[in-house]
Backbone as CSV, one residue per row, in Angstrom:
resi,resn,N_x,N_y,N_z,CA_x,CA_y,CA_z,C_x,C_y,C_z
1,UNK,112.166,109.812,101.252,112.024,109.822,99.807,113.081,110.763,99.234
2,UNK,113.747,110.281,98.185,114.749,110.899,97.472,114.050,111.749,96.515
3,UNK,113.635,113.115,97.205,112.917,113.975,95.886,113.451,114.616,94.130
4,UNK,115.313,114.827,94.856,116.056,115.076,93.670,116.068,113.808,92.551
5,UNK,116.175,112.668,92.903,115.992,111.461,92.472,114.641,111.437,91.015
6,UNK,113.563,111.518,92.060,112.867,111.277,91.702,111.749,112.479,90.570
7,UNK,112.236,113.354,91.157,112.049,114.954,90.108,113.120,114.392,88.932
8,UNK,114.125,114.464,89.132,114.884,113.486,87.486,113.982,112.696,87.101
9,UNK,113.421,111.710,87.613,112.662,110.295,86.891,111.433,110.753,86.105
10,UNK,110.221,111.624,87.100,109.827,112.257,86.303,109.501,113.493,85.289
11,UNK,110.735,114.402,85.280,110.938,115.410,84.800,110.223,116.735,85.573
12,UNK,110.242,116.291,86.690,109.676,117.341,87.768,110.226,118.250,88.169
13,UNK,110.016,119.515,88.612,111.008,120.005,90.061,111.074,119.416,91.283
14,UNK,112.166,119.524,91.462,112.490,118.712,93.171,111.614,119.549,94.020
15,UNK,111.741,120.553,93.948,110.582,121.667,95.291,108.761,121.045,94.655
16,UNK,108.551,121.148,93.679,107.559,120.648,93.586,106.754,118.580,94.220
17,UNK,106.719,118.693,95.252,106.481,117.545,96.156,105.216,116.992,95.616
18,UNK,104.471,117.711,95.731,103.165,116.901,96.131,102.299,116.366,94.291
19,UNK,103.434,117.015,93.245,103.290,116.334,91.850,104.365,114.935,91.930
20,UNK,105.528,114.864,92.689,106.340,113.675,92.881,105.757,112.497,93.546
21,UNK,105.016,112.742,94.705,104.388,111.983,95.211,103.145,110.973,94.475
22,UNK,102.175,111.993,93.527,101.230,112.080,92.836,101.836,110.679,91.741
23,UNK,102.386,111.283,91.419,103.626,110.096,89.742,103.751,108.648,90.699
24,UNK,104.682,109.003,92.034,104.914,107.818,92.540,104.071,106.647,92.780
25,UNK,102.859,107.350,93.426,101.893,106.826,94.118,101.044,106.198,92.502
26,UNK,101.045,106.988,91.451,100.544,106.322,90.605,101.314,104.769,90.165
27,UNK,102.388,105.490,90.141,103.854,104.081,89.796,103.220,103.134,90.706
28,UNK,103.518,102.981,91.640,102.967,102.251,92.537,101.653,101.447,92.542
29,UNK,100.549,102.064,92.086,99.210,101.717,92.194,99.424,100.730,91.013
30,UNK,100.214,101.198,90.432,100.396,100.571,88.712,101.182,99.082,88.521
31,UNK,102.128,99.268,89.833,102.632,98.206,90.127,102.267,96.706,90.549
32,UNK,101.676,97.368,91.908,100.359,96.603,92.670,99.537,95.875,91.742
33,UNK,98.953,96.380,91.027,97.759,95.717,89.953,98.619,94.967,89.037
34,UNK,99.868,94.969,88.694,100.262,94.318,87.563,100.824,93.115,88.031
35,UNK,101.386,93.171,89.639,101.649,92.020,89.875,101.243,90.794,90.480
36,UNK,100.377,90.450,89.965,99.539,88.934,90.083,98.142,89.447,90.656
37,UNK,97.924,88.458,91.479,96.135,88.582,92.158,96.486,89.318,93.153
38,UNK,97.473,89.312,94.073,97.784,90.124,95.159,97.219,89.790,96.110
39,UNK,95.851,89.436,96.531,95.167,89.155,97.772,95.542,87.719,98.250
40,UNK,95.892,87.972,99.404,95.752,86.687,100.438,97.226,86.269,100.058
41,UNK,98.387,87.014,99.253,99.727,86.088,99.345,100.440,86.600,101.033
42,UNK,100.683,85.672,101.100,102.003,86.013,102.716,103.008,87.483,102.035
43,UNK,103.409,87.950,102.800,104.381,88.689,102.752,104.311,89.788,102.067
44,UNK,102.655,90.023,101.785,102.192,91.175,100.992,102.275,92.329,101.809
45,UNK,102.437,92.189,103.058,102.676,93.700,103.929,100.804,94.042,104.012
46,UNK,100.288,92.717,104.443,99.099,93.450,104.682,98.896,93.362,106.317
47,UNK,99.748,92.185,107.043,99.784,91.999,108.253,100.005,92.876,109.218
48,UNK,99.916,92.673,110.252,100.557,93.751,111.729,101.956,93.142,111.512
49,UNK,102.789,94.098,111.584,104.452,94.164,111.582,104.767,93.206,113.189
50,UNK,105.374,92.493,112.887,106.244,91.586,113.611,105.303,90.591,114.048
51,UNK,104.111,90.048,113.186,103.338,88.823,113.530,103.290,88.003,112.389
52,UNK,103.427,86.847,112.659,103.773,85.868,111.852,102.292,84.878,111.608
């Protein structure tokens, strides 16, 4: 994770981690829900890695 990056995005300190993470993980959660139904599509990364 690019912390300098991402302390810019949300007006954070870079040493401060575990509020960067906090934002991200919200971004994220925020993401997830907005994009479609989500359950049961292929390629959602809910599988075991390298099974088809």
């Amino acid at each position: 994770m690019d912390y300098e990056f991402l302390a810019k995005r949300y007006g954070l300190a870079a040493d401060d981690r575990l509020a960067i993470k906090e934002r991200a993980t919200r971004d994220l959660i925020a993401f997830a829900s907005s994009s479609g139904s989500g359950g049961g599509k292929k390629g959602a990364g809910t599988g075991k890695p390298g099974r088809k």
